[in-house]
C-alpha positions in Angstrom: 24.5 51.0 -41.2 26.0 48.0 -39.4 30.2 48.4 -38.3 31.0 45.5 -40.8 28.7 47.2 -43.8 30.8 50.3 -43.1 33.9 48.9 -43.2 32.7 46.7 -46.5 32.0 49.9 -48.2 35.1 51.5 -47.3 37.2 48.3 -48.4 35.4 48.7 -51.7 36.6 52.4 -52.0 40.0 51.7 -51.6 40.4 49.1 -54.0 38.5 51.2 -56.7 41.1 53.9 -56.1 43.8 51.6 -56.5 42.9 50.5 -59.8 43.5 54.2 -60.7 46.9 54.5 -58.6 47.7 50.6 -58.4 51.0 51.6 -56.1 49.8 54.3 -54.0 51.4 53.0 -50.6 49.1 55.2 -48.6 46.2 54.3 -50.1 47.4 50.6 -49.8 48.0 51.0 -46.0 44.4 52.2 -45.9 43.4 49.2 -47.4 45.5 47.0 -45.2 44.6 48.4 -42.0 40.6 48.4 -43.1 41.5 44.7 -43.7 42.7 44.2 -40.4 39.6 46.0 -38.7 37.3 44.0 -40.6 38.7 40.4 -39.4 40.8 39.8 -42.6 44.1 38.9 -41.3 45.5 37.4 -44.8 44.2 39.8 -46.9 45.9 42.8 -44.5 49.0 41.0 -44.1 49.2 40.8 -48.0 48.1 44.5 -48.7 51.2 46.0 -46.1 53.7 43.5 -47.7 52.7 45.1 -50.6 52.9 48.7 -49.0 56.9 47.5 -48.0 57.7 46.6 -51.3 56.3 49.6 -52.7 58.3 52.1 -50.1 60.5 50.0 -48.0 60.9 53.7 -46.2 57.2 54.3 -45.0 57.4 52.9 -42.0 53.7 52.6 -41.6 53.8 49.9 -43.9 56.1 47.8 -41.6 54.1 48.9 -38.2 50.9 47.7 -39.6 52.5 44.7 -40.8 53.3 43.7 -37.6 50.0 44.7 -35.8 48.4 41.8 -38.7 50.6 39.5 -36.5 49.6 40.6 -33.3 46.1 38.6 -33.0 48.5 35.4 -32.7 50.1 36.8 -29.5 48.0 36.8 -26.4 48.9 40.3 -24.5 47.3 43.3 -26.0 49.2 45.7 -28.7 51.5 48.4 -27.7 50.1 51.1 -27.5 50.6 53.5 -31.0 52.8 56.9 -30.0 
């Protein structure tokens, strides 16, 4: 199984246990960040705006929310502590 086919099916789990628990932020952030490793910027960028206004307090949310924006910069990410 390709890297993308992976991450497809994975993408498709998440959002099938969000229909059960529509504003679970950690599954959300899951989402988000499977988003972002598969290539789709908006869709990621969308899915931790989402995790923010679910639980402005999980900081996660707002991390990953900036790593979306990161691909427009042109030095690599910090590094994650």
């Amino acid at each position: 199984m390709s890297e993308q086919q992976r991450l497809a099916e994975q993408i498709e789990q998440a959002k099938t246990a969000l229909m059960i628990r529509p504003n679970d932020p950690f599954q959300r952030n899951r989402l988000g960040n499977l988003y972002r490793q598969a290539g789709r910027l908006e869709e990621a960028i969308v899915a931790h705006k989402r995790v923010i206004a679910i639980d402005p307090n999980l900081a996660d949310g707002a991390f990953n929310l900036g790593l979306d924006y990161w691909p427009a910069r042109t030095s690599p990410p910090p590094p994650r502590l």
